[in-house]
Biotite code that builds the C-alpha atoms (Angstrom):
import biotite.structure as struc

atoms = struc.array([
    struc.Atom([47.780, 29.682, -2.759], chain_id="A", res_id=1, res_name="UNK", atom_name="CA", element="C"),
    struc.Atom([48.391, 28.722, -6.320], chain_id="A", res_id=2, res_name="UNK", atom_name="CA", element="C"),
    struc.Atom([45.710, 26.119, -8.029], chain_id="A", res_id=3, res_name="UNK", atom_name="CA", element="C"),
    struc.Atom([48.260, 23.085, -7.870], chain_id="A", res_id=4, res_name="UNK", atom_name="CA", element="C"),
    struc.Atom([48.540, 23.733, -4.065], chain_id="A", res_id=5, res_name="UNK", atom_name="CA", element="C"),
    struc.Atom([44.702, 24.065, -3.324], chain_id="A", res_id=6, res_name="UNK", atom_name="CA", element="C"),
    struc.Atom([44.290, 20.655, -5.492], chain_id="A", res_id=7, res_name="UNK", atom_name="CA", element="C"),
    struc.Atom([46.899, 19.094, -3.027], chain_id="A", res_id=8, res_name="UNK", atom_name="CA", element="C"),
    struc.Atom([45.229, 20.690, -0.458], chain_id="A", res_id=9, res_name="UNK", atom_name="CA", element="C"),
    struc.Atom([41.883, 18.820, -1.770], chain_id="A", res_id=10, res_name="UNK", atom_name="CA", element="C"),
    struc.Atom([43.417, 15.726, -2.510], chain_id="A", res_id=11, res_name="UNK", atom_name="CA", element="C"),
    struc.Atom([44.723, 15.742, 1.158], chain_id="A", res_id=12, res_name="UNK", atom_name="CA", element="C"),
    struc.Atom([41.481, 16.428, 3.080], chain_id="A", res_id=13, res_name="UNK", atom_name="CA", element="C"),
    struc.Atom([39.913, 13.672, 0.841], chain_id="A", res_id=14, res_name="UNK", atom_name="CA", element="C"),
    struc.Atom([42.474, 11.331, 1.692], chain_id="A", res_id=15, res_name="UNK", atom_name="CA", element="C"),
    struc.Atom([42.407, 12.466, 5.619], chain_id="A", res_id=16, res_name="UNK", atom_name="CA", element="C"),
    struc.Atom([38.902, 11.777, 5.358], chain_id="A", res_id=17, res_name="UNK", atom_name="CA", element="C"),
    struc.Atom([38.754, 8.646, 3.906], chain_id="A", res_id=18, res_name="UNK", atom_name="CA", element="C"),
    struc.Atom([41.043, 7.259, 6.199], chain_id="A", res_id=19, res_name="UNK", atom_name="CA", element="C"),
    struc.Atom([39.209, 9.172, 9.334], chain_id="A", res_id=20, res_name="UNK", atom_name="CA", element="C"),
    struc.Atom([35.758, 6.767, 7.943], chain_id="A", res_id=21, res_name="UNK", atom_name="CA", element="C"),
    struc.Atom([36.931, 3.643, 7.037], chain_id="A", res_id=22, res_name="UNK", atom_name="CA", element="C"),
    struc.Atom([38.236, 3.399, 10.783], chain_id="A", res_id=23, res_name="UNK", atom_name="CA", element="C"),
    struc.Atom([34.977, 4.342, 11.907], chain_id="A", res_id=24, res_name="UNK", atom_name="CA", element="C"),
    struc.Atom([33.126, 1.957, 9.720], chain_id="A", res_id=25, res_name="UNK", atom_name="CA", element="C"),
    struc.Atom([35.778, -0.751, 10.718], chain_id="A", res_id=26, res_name="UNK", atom_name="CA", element="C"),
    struc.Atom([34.683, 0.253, 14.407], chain_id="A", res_id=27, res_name="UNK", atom_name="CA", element="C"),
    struc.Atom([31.142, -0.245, 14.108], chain_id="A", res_id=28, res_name="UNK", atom_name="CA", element="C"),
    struc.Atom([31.962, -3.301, 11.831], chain_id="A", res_id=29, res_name="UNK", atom_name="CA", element="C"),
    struc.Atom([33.867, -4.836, 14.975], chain_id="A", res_id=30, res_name="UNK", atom_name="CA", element="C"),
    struc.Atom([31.856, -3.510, 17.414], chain_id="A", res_id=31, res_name="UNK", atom_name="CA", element="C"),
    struc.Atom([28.373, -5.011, 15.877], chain_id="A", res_id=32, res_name="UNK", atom_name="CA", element="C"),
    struc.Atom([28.922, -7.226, 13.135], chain_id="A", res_id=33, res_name="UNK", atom_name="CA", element="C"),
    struc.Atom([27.861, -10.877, 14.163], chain_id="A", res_id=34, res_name="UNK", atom_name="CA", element="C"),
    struc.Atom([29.566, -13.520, 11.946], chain_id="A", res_id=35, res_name="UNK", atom_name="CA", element="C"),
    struc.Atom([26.958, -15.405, 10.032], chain_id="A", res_id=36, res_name="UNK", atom_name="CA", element="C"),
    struc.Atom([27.589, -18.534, 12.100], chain_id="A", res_id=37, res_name="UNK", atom_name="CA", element="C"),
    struc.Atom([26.353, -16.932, 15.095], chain_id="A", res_id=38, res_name="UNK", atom_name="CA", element="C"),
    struc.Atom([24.088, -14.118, 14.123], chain_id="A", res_id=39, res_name="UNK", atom_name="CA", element="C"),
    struc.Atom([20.280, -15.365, 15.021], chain_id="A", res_id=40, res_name="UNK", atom_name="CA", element="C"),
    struc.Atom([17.548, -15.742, 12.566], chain_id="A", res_id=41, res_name="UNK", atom_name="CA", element="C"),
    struc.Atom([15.888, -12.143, 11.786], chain_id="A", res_id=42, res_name="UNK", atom_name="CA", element="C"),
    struc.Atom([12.586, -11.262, 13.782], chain_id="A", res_id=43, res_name="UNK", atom_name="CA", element="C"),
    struc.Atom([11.023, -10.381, 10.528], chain_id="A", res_id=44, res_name="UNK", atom_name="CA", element="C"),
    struc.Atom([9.389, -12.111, 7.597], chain_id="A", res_id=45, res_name="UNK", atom_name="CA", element="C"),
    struc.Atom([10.564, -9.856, 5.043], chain_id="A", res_id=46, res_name="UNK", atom_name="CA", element="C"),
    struc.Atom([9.878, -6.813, 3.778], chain_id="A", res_id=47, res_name="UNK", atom_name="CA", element="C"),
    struc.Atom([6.114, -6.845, 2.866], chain_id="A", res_id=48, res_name="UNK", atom_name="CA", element="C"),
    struc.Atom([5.780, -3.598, 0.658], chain_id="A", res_id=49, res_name="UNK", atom_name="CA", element="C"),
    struc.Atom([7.732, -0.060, 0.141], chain_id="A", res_id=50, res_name="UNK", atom_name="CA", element="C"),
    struc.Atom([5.315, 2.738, -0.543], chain_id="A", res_id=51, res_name="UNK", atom_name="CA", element="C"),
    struc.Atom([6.453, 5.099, -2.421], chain_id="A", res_id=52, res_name="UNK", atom_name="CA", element="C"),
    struc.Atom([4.053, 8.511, -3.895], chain_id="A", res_id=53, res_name="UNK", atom_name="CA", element="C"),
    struc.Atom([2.523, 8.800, -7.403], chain_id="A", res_id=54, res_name="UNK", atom_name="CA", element="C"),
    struc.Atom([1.575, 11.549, -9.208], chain_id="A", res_id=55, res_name="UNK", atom_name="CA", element="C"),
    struc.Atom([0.138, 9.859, -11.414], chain_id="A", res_id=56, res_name="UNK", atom_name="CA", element="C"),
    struc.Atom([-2.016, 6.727, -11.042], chain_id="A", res_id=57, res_name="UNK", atom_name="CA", element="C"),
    struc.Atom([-1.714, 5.358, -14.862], chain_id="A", res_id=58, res_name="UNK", atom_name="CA", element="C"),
    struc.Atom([1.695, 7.159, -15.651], chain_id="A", res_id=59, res_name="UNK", atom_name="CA", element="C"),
    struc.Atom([2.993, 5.094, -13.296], chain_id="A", res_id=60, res_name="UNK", atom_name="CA", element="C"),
    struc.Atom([1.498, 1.568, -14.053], chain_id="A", res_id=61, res_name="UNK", atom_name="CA", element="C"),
    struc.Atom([2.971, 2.389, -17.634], chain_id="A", res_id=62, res_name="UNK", atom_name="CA", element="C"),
    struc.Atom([6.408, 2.688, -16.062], chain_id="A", res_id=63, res_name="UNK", atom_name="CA", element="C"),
    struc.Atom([6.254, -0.124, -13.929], chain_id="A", res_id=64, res_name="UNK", atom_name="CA", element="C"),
    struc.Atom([4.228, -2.412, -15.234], chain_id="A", res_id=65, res_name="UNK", atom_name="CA", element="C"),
    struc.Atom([4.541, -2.449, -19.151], chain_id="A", res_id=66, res_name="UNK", atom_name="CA", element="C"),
    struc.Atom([8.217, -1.162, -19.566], chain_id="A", res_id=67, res_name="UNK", atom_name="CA", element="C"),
    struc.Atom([10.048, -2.788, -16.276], chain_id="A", res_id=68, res_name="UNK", atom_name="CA", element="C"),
    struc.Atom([7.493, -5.870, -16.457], chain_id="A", res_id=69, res_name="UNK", atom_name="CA", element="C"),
    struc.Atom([6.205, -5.599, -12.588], chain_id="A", res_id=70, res_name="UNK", atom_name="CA", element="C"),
    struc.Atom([2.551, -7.064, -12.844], chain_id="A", res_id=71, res_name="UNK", atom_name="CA", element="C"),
    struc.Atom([-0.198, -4.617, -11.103], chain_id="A", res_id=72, res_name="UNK", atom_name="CA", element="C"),
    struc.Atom([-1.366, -7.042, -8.515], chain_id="A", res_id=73, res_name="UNK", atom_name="CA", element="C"),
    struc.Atom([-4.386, -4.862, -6.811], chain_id="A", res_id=74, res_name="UNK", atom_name="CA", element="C"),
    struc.Atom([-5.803, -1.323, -6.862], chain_id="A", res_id=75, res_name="UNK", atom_name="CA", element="C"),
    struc.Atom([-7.430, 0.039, -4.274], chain_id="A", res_id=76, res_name="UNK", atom_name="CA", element="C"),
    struc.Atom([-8.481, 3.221, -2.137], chain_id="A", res_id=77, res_name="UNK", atom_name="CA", element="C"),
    struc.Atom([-6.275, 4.387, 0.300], chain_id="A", res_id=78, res_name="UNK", atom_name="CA", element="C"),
    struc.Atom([-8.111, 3.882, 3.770], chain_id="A", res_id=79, res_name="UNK", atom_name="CA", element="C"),
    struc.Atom([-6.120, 6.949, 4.997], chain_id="A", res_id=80, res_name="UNK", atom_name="CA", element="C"),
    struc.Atom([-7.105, 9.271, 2.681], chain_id="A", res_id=81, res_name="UNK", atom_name="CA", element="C"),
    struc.Atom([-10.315, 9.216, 0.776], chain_id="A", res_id=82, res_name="UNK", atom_name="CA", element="C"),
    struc.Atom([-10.013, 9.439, -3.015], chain_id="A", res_id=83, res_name="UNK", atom_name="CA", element="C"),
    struc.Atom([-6.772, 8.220, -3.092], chain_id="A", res_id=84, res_name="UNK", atom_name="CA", element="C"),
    struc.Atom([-5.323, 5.109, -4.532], chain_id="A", res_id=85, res_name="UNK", atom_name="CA", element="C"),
    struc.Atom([-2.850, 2.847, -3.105], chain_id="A", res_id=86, res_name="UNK", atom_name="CA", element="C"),
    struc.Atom([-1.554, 0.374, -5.574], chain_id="A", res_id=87, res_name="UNK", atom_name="CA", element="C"),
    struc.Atom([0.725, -2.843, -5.373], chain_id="A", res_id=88, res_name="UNK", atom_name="CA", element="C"),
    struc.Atom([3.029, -4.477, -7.641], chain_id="A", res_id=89, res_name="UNK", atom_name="CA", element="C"),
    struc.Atom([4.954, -7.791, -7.860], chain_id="A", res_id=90, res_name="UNK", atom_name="CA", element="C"),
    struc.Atom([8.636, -7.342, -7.329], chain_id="A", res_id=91, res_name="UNK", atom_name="CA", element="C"),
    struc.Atom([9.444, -11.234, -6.953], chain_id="A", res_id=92, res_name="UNK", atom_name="CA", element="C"),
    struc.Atom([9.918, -13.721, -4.131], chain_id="A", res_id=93, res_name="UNK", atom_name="CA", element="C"),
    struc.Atom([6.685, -12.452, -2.476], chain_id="A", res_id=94, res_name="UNK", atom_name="CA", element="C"),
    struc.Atom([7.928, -8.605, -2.576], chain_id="A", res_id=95, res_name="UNK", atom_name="CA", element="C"),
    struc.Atom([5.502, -6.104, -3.729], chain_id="A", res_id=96, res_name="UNK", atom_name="CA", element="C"),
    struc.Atom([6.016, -2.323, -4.385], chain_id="A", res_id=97, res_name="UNK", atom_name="CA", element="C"),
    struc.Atom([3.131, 0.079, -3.432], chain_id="A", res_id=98, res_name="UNK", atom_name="CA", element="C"),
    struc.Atom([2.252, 3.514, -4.298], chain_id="A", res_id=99, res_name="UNK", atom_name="CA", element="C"),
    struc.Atom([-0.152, 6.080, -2.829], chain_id="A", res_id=100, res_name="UNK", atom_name="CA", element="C"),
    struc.Atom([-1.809, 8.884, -5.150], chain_id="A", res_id=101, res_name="UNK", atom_name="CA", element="C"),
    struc.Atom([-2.786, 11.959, -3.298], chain_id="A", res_id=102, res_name="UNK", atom_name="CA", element="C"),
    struc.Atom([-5.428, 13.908, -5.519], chain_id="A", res_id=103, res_name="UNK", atom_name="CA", element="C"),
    struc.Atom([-5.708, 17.153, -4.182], chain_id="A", res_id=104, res_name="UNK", atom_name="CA", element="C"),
    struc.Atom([-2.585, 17.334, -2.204], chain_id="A", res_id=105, res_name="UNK", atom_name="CA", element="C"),
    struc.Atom([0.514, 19.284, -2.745], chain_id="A", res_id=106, res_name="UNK", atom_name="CA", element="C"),
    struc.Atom([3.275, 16.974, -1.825], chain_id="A", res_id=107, res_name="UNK", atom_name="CA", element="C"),
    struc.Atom([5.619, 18.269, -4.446], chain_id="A", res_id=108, res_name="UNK", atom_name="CA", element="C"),
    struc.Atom([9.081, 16.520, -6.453], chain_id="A", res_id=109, res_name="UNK", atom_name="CA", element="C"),
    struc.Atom([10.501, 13.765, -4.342], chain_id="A", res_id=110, res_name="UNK", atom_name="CA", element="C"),
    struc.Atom([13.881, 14.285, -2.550], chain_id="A", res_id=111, res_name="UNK", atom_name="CA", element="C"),
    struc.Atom([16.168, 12.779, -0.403], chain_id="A", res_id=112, res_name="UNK", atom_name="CA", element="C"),
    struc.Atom([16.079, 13.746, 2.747], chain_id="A", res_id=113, res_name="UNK", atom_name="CA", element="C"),
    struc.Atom([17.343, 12.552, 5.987], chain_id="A", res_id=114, res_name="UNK", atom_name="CA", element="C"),
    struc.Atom([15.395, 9.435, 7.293], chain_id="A", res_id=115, res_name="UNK", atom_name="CA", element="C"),
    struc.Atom([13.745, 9.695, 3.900], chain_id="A", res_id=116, res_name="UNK", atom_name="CA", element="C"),
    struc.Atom([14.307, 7.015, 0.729], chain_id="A", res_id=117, res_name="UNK", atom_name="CA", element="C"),
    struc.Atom([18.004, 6.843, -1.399], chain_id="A", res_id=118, res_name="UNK", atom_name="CA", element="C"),
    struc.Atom([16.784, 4.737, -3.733], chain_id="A", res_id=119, res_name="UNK", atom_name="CA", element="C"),
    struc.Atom([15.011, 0.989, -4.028], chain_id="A", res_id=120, res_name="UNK", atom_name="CA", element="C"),
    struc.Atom([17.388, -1.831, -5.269], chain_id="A", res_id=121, res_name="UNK", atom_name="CA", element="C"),
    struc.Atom([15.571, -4.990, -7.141], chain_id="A", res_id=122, res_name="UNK", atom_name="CA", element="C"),
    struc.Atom([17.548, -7.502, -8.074], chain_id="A", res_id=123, res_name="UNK", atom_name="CA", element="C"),
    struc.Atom([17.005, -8.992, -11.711], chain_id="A", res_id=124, res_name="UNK", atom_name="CA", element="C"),
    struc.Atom([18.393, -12.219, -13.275], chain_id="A", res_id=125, res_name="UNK", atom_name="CA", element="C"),
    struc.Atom([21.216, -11.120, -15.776], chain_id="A", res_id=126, res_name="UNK", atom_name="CA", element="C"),
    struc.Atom([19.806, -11.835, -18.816], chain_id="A", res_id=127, res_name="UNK", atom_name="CA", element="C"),
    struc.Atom([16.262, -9.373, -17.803], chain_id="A", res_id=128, res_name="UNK", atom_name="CA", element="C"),
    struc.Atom([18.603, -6.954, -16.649], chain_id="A", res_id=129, res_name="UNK", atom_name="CA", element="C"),
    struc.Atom([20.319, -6.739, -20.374], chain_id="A", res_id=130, res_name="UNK", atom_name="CA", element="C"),
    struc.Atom([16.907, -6.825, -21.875], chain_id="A", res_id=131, res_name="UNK", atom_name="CA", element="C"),
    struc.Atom([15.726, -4.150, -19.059], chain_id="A", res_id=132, res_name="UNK", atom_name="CA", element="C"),
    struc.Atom([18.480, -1.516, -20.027], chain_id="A", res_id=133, res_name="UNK", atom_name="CA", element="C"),
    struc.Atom([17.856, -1.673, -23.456], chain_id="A", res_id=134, res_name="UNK", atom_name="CA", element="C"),
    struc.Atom([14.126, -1.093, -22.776], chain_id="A", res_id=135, res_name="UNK", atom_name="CA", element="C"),
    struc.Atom([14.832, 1.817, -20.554], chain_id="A", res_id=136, res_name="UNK", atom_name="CA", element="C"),
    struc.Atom([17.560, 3.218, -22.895], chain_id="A", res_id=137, res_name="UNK", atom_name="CA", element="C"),
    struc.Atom([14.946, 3.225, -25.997], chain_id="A", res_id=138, res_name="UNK", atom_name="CA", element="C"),
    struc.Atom([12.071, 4.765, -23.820], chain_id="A", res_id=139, res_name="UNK", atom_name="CA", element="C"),
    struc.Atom([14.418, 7.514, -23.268], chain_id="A", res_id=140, res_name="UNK", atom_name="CA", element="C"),
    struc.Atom([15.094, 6.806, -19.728], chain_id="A", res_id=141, res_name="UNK", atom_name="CA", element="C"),
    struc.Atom([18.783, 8.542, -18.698], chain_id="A", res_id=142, res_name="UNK", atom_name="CA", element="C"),
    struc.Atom([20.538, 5.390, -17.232], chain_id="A", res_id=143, res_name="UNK", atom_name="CA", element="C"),
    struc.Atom([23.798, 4.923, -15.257], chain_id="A", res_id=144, res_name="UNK", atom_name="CA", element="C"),
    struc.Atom([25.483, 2.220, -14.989], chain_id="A", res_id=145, res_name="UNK", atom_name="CA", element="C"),
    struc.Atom([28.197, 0.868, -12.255], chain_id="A", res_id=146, res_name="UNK", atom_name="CA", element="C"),
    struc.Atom([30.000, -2.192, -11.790], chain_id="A", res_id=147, res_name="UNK", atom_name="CA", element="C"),
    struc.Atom([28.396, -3.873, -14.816], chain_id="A", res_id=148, res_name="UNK", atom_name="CA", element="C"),
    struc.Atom([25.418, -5.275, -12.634], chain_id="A", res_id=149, res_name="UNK", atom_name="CA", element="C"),
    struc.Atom([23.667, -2.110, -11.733], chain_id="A", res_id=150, res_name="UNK", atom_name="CA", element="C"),
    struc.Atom([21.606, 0.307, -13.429], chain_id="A", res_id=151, res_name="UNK", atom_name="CA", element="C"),
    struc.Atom([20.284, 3.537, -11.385], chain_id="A", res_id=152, res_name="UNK", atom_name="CA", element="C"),
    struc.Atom([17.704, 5.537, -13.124], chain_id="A", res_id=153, res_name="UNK", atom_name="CA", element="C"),
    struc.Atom([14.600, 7.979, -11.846], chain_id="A", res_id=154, res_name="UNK", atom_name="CA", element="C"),
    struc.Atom([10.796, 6.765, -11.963], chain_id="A", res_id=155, res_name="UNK", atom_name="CA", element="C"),
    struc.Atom([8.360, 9.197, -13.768], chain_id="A", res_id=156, res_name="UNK", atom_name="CA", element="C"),
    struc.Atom([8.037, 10.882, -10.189], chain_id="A", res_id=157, res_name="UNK", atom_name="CA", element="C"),
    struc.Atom([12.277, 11.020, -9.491], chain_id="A", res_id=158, res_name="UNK", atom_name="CA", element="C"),
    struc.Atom([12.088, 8.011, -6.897], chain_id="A", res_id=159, res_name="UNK", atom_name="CA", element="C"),
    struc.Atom([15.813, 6.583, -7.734], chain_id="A", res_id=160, res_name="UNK", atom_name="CA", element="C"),
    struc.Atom([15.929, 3.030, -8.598], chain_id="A", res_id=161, res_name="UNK", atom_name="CA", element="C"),
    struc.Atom([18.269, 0.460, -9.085], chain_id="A", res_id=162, res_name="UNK", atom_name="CA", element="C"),
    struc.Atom([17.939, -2.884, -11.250], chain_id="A", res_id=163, res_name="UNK", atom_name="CA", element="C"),
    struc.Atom([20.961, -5.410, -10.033], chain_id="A", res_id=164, res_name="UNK", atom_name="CA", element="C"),
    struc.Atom([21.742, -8.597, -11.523], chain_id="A", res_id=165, res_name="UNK", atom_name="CA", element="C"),
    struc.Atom([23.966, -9.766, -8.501], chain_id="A", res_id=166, res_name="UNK", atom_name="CA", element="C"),
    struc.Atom([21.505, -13.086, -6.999], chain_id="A", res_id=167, res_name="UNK", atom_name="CA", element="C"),
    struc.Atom([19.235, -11.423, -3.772], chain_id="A", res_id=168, res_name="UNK", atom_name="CA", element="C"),
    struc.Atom([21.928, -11.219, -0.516], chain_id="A", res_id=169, res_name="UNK", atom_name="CA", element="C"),
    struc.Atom([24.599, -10.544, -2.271], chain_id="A", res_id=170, res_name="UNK", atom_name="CA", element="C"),
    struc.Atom([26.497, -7.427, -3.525], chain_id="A", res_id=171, res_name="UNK", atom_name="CA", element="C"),
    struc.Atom([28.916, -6.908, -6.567], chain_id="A", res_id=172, res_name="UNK", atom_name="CA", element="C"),
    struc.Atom([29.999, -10.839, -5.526], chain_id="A", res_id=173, res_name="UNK", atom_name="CA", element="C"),
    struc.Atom([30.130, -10.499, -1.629], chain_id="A", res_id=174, res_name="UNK", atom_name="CA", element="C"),
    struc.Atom([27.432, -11.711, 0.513], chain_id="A", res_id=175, res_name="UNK", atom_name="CA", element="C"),
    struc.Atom([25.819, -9.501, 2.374], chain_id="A", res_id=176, res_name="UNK", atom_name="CA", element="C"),
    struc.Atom([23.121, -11.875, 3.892], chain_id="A", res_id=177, res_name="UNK", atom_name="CA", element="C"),
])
């Protein structure tokens, strides 16, 4: 098979593919979906904290706190696990962002794993989300950006973040919520 016929071959599959999951997502879409005017209120509050695992108790409040300007709202030791800290801070709108330190434990580089995290998405006004990726880009933090509202980047431990300017509930100008 020459190289032009395997990259048809590729380009094939890829389209077979897509096709093959956008009817399954347009399934589940019909099959679940509740239109907003009928879908009942949420069971939940909202989401209290994410915990996430520092290497690094000060490292870390230097990343989050003085270069992406989330205040450290408490410090304290982690009632599972003596020694260790857990450690909050304020996302907005009552969200906070938590982090465990486990001295003495080998719980090695973070990865994504199946029922484990993709990545944490906080949404920023626009104008703190200009002023945010120039911060990040002069600390030497590797950026990408998509859609010209979203910046994905790695914390000092590889957790993968994302800063969004798009308003909370909605996504690159659809609602979501």
């Amino acid at each position: 098979m020459s190289d032009n016929n395997a990259v048809q071959f590729d380009d094939a599959v890829q389209f077979d593919n897509a096709v093959q999951f956008e009817e399954r997502r347009t399934e589940i879409r019909d099959r679940h979906l509740i239109p907003a005017d009928k879908r009942p209120a949420s069971t939940a509050r909202g989401l209290h904290h994410t915990a996430l695992i520092s290497s690094d108790v000060e490292r870390t409040v230097k990343f989050y706190q003085d270069l992406l300007g989330f205040p450290l709202t408490e410090l304290i030791e982690n009632r599972d696990y003596p020694g260790s800290s857990h450690f909050f801070f304020d996302i907005g709108n009552g969200n906070l962002l938590a982090f465990f330190d486990f001295p003495g434990l080998d719980v090695g580089p973070y990865q994504e794993v199946l029922g484990g995290l993709h990545h944490i998405a906080i949404s920023v006004e626009p104008a703190k989300w200009a002023k945010l990726r120039t911060q990040l880009t002069e600390a030497g933090v590797e950026l990408i950006e998509h859609s010209e509202v979203s910046l994905y980047f790695r914390d000092p431990d590889g957790a993968r973040l994302e800063l969004i300017a798009d308003p909370l509930g909605e996504m690159y100008g659809n609602h979501v919520l």
